[in-house]
N, C-alpha and C positions, 0 to 999 in steps of 0.2 A: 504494500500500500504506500504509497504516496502521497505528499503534501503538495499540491497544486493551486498556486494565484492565478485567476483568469481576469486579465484586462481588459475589459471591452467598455463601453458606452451604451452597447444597445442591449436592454433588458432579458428581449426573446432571444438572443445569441448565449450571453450569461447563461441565462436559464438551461436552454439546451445541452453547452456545454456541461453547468454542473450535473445534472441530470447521467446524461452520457460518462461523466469520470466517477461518479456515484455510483452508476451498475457496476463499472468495473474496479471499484472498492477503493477507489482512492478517495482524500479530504481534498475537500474544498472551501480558498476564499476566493471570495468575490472583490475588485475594484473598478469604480466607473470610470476610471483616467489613468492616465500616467501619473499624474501629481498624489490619487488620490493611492496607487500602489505604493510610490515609493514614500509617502508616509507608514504606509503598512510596513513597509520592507525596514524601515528607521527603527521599526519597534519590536520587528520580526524579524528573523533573515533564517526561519528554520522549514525552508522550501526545497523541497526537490525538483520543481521545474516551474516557471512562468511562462504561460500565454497569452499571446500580448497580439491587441488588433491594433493596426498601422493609424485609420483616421480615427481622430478620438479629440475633442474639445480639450483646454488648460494644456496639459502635455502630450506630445500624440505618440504614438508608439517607435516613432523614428526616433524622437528626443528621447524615451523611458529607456531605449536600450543604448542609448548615449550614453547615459547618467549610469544607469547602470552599470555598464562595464568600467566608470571612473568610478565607483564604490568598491573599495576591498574587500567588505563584509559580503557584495550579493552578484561580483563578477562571475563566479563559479556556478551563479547556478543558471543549468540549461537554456534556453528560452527559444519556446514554436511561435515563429509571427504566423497568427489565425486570422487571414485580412481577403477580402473579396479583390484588392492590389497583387497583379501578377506579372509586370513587368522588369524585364531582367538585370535593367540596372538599379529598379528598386532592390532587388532580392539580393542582387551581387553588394550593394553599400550597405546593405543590412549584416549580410555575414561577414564583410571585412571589419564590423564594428569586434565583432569577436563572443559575440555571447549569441548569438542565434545557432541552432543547432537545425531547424529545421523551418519549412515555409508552407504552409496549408493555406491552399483556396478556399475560401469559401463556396459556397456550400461546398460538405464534405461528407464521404461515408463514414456511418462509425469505425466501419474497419480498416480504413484510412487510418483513423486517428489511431485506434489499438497497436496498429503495427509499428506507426511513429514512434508510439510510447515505451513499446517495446523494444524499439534500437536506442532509444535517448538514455529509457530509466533502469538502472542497473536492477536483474533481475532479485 
């Protein structure tokens, strides 16, 4: 089981998301932004992976894994950009930041996700 942050903005992605990481037995938080994660992450830092959607109001997910990878305490931990953005130079400046592990389109199959999580999260 796994401790899982989902970044998103919009309510019904969240939802779905926890929903989907709950069957397959992992913990779940929730934050509406980047700003509103990495205050979680200031108070927290005992995650095993963050997914993080790209457009998002206050910090958007290009800034959150910015910030992120300048944090000592929350560079190491993995992070799937979950974003309906599929363009290859987005993708390619996303993984040169250093903490993106992996890139999901939106919409996606659960078993999409499962397998993801199975190469990211040590078994």
């Amino acid at each position: 089981m796994a401790r899982i942050l989902i970044i998103d903005d919009s309510d019904s992605v969240r939802s779905t998301l926890k929903n989907l990481l709950t069957e397959m037995k992992h913990q779940v938080v929730e934050a509406e932004d980047g700003q509103i994660a990495l205050e979680i992450l200031d108070n927290e830092q005992n995650f095993d992976l963050i997914m993080c959607d790209v457009n998002m109001p206050n910090v958007n997910g290009m800034e959150f894994i910015e910030q992120q990878s300048a944090r000592e305490g929350i560079k190491s931990i993995p992070t799937i950009m979950c974003t309906t953005e599929s363009h290859p130079k987005l993708v390619l400046k996303a993984k040169r930041v250093g903490v993106v592990r992996a890139w999901l389109v939106k919409p996606f199959k659960a078993q999409r996700l499962k397998e993801t999580l199975e190469r990211i999260l040590p078994a």
